[in-house]
ROLUM-864036 format. One line per field, with one value per residue (C-alpha): residue number from 0; x, y, z. Coordinates in steps of 0.02 Angstrom, whole numbers, plus 50000, padded with zeros to 5 digits. Layout:
<pts>
k <- (NUM,...)
x <- (X,...)
y <- (Y,...)
z <- (Z,...)
</pts>
This chain:
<pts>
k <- (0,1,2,3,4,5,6,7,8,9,10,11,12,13,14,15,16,17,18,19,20,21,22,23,24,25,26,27,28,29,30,31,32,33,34,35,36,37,38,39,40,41,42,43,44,45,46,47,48,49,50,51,52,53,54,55,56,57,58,59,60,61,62,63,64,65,66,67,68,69,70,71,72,73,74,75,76,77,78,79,80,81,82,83,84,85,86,87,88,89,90,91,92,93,94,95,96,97,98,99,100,101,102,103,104,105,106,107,108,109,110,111,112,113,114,115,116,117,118,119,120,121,122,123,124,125,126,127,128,129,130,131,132,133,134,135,136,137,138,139,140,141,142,143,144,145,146,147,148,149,150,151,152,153,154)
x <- (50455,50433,50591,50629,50783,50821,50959,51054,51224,51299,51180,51160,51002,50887,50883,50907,50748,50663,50706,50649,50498,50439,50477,50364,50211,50223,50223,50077,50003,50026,50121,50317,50327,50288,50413,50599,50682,50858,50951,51115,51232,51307,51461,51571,51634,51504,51509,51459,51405,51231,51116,51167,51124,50982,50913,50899,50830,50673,50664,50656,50518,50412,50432,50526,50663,50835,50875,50987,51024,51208,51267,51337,51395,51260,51331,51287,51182,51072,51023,50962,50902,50767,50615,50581,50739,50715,50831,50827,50894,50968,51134,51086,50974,51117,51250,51123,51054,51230,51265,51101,51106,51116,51004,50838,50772,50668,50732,50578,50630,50550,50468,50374,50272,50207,50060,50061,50244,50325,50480,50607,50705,50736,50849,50998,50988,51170,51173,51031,51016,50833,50784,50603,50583,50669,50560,50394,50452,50527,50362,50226,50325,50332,50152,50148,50262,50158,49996,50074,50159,49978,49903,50059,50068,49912,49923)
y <- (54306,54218,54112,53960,53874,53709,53660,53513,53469,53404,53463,53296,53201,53288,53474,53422,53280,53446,53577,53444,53374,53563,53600,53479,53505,53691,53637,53499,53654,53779,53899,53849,54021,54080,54023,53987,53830,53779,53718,53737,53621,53675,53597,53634,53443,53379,53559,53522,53352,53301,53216,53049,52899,52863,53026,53000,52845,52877,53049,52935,52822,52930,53023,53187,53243,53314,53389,53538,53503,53516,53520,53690,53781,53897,54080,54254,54314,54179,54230,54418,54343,54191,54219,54043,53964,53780,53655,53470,53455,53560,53549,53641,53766,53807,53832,53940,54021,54082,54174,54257,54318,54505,54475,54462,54326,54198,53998,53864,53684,53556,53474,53591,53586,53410,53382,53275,53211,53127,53186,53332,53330,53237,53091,53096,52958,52978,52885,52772,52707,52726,52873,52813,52871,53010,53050,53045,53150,53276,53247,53298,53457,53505,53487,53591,53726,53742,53763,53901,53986,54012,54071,54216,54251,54236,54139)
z <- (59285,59457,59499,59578,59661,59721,59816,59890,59930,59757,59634,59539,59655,59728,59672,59489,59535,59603,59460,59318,59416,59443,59258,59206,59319,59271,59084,59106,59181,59032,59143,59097,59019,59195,59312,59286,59390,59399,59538,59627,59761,59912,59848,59714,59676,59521,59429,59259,59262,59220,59360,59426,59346,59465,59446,59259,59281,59396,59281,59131,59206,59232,59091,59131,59037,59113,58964,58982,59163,59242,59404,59481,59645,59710,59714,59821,59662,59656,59822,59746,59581,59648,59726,59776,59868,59918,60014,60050,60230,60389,60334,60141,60231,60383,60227,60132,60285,60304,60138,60142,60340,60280,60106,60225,60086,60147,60113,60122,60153,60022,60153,60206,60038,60062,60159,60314,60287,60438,60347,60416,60261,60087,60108,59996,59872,59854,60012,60011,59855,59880,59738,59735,59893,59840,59691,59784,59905,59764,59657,59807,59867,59696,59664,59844,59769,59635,59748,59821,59682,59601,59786,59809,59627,59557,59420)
</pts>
């Protein structure tokens, strides 16, 4: 099973935005038996919490559930056990970069996966309040992500 990880710095905005939004696409798509998401923080502080309110919220309008989805630390195995790693900014992909300098595995940033963005990274709704920006951002690199899943993998 191909498998993908998102990650931020907290684990209760964006990465849990990306690991539901994916979810869904791949279901809408008839491939959720496919590809396995979940996502991770860079930080330890929110372990076991579900996503922040906001999160919910934009999840919830436009109808994606969260269900099942709790924040948690991202460890040395994940880096061995997920195909797919994706961060949200510089500071997620330095602090990943870093545990996996001897694994050789390759980390994608989100924005990479979103065609002509002017964007370097995903903003932190934490921060700016702003999780519609947020969520389109997290919604087009998904649909990007998906793109190339089904190029590499075939499916």
């Amino acid at each position: 099973m191909i498998s993908v990880l998102f990650v931020c710095l907290g684990n209760i905005c964006r990465s849990p935005m990306a690991e539901a939004v994916l979810r869904h696409q791949l279901q809408q798509e008839g491939l959720g038996d496919k590809v396995r998401v979940d996502s991770a923080g860079t930080g330890h502080w929110h372990t076991g919490k579900p996503p922040h309110r906001g999160t919910r919220d934009i999840l919830s309008k436009h109808g994606i559930s969260d269900a099942g989805i709790q924040a948690r630390p991202i460890e040395a195995d994940d880096l061995t056990h997920f195909d797919y790693i994706i961060v949200m900014d510089e500071n997620n992909y330095r602090e990943v970069d870093q545990m996996a300098q001897e694994s050789g595995i390759h980390i994608h940033r989100l924005v990479d996966f979103i065609p002509e963005s002017s964007y370097s990274e995903v903003p932190d709704p934490y921060f700016t309040g702003n999780f519609e920006e947020t969520y389109r951002l997290v919604e087009s690199g998904c649909r990007g992500i998906l793109q190339m899943i089904r190029e590499r993998e075939g499916l």
